[in-house]
C-alpha positions as CSV (number, residue, x, y, z in Angstrom):
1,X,-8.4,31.3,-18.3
2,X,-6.5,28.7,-19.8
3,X,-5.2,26.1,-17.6
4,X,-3.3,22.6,-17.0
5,X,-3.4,21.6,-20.7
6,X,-1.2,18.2,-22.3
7,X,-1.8,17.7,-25.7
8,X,-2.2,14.1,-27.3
9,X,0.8,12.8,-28.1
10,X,1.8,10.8,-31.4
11,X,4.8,9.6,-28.9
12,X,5.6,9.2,-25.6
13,X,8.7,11.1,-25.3
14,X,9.2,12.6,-21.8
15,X,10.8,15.5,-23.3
16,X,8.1,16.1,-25.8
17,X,5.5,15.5,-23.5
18,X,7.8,18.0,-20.9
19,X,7.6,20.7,-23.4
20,X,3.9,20.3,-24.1
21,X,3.0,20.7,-20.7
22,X,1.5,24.1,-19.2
23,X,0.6,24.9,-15.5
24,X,-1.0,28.5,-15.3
25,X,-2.0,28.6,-12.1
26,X,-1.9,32.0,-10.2
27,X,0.3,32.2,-7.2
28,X,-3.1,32.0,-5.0
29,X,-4.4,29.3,-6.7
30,X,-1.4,27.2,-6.4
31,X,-1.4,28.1,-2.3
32,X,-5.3,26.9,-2.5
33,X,-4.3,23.5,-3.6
34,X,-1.1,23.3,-1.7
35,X,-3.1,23.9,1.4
36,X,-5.9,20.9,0.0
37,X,-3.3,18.6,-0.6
38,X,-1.1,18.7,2.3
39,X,-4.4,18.5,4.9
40,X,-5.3,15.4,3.1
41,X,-1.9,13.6,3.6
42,X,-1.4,14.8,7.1
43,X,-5.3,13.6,7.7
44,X,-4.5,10.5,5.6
45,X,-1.7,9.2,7.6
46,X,-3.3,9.8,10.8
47,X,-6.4,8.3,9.6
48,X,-5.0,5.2,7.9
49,X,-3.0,4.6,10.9
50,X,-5.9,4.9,13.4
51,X,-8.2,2.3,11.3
52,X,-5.5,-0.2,11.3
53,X,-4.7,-0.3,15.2
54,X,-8.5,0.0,16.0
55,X,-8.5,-3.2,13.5
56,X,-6.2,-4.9,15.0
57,X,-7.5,-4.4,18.4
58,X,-11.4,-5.3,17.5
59,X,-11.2,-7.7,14.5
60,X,-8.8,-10.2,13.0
61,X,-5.9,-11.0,10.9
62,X,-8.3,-11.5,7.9
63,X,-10.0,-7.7,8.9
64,X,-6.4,-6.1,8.9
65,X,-5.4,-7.2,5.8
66,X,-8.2,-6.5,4.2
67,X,-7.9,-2.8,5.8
68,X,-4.1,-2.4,5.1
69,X,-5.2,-3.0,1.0
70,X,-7.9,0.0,1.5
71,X,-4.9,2.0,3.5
72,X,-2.1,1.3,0.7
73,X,-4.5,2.3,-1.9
74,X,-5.7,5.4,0.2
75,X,-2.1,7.0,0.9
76,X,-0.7,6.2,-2.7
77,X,-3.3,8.4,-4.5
78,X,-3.1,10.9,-1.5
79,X,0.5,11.0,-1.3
80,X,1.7,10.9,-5.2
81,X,-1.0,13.4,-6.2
82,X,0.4,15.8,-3.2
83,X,3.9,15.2,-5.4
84,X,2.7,15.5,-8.5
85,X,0.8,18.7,-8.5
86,X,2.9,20.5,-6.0
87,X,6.0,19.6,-7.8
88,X,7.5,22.2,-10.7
89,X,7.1,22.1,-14.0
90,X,9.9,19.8,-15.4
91,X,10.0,16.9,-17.1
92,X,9.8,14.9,-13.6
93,X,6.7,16.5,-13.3
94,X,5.5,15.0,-16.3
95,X,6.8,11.4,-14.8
96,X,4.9,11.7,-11.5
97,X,1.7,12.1,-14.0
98,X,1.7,8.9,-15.0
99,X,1.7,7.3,-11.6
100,X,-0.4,10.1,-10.2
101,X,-3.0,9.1,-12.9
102,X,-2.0,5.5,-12.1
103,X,-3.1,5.7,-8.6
104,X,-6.9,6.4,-8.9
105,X,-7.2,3.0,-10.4
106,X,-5.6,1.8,-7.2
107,X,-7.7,3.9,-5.1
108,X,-11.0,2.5,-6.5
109,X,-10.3,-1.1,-6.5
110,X,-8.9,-0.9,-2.8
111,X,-12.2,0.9,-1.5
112,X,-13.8,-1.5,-3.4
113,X,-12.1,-4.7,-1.6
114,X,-13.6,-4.0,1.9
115,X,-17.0,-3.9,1.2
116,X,-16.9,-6.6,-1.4
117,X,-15.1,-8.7,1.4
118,X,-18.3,-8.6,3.2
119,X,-20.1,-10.5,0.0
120,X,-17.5,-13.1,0.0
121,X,-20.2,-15.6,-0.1
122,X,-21.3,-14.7,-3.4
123,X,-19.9,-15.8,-6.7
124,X,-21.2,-12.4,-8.3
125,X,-19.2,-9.8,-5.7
126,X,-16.4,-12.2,-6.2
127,X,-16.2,-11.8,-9.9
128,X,-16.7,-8.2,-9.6
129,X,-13.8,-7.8,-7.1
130,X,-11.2,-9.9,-9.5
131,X,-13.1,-7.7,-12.9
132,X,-12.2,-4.5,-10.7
133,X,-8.9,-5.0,-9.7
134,X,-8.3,-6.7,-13.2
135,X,-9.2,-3.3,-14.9
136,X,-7.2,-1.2,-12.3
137,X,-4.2,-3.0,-13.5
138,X,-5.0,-2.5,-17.3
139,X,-5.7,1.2,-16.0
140,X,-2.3,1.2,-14.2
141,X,-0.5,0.0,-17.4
142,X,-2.5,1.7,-20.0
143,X,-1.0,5.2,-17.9
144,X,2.4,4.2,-17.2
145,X,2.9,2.7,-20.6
146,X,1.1,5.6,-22.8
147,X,0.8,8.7,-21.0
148,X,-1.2,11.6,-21.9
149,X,-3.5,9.3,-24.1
150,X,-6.6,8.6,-24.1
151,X,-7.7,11.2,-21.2
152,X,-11.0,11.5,-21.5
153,X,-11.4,7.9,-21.7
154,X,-9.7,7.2,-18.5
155,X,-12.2,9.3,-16.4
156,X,-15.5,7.7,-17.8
157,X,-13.2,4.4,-17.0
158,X,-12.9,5.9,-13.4
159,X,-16.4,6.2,-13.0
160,X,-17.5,3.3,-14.6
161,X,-15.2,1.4,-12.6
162,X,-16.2,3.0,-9.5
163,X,-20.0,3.0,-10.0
164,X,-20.0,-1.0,-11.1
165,X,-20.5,-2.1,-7.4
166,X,-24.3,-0.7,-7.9
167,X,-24.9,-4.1,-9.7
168,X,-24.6,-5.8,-6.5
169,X,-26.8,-3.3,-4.8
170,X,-29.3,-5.7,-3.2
171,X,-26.5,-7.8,-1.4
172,X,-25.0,-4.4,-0.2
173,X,-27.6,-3.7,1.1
174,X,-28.1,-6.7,3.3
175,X,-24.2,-7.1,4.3
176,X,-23.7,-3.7,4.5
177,X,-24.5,-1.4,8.0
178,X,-27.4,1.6,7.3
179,X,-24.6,4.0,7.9
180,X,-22.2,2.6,5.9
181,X,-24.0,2.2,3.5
182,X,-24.9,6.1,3.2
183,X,-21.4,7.0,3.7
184,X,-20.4,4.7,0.7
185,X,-23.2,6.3,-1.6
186,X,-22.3,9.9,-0.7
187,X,-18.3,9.0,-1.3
188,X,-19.5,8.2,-4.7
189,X,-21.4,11.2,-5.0
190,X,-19.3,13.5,-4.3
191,X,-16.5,12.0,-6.5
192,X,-18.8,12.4,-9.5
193,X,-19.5,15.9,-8.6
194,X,-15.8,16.5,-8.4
195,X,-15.3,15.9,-11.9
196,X,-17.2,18.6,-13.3
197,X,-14.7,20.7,-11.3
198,X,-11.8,18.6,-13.0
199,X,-13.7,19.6,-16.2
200,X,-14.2,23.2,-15.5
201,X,-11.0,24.8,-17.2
202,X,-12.0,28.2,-17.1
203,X,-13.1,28.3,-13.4
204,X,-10.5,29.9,-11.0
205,X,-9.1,27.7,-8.0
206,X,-10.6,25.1,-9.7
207,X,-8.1,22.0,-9.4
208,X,-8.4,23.2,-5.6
209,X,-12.2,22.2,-5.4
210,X,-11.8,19.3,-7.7
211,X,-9.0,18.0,-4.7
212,X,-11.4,18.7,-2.0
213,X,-14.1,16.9,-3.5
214,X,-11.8,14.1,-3.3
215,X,-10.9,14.1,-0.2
216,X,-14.4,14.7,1.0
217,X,-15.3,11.9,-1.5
218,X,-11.6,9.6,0.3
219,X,-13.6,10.7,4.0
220,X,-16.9,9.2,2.9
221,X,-15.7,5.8,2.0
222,X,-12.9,5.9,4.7
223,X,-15.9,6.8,7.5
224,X,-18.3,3.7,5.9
225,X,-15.0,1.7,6.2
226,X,-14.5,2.0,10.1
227,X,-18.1,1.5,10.8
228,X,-18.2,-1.5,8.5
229,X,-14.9,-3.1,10.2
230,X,-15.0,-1.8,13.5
231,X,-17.8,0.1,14.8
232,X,-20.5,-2.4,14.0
């Protein structure tokens, strides 16, 4: 079955790109994801809001703002995807997209800021946390300045981006707790997996899996988070 499907566009006219756009999901399909996405935002906020009080309570000022980045970054992508694919078909619709799209870039490089915290000795994890959050901007303008191009690109970008922190796997390894460090590698995991769900068109309740391999993959990193910040 054909479905979500927005063709490459020669301009970025909203209405254009509002015309092109096709959302032929069955009516239990769209339930399926309705379901995904408003668990994750309700589990989102109650999460985001527990890791920053138990912050506050065991580390310091530096801890909290380096877990309210991770927390801004978690709830935009949960709460504008929950917008953007629950909202009709419309031209707003094909708005919320861009900052939908817009918000994974956000998402990576504020996972990534915790851990690479814990490196802040090193030049290298420096460097890569300023190359990250340099290329989530680009990533951020690139989307809300061209929508609907360059598609395919942006999701090897998204894994690119979020697999780069393997090139400081040794000092991870040392900063990092044992089970942190398995939560962070299954998060990553389990992303990647997700996206041959993005990929498969044809397979029914599909953008449902693909959503609960996020959050499964958001739960991961969130979980090697706490024990990073707090539990350890």
């Amino acid at each position: 079955m054909t479905i979500f499907r927005l063709k490459q566009f020669a301009s970025t006219s909203i209405h254009a790109a509002a015309d092109a756009m096709h959302w032929n999901y069955d009516r239990a399909e769209l339930i399926a994801d309705g379901v995904v996405h408003v668990v994750g935002v309700c589990l989102g906020l109650v999460a985001a809001t527990a890791l920053i009080v138990l912050t506050a309570v065991y580390a310091g000022a530096f801890e909290i703002t380096v877990v309210s980045v991770y927390v801004a970054g978690l709830l935009a992508m949960l709460t504008l995807s929950a917008v953007y694919n629950l909202w009709p078909v419309s031209r707003a619709k094909w708005v919320l997209r861009r900052f939908d799209h817009s918000a994974i870039y956000l998402l990576i490089a504020a996972t990534y800021t915790p851990f690479i915290v814990e490196l802040r000795d090193s030049y290298l994890a420096i460097a890569l946390l300023t190359g990250v959050w340099c290329v989530a901007i680009a990533g951020v303008v690139l989307k809300l300045a061209r929508p609907g191009r360059y598609d395919r690109l942006a999701v090897g970008l998204y894994l690119a981006l979020g697999w780069s922190g393997v090139t400081l796997y040794d000092a991870v390894v040392k900063a990092v707790p044992p089970l942190a460090l398995g939560f962070l590698l299954a998060g990553g995991v389990l992303y990647s997996l997700g996206v041959i769900f993005h990929a498969w068109q044809r397979l029914r309740f599909q953008n449902a899996i693909w959503h609960g391999f996020v959050l499964l993959g958001a739960a991961c990193h969130y979980t090697a988070i706490l024990d990073m910040m707090i539990l350890t």
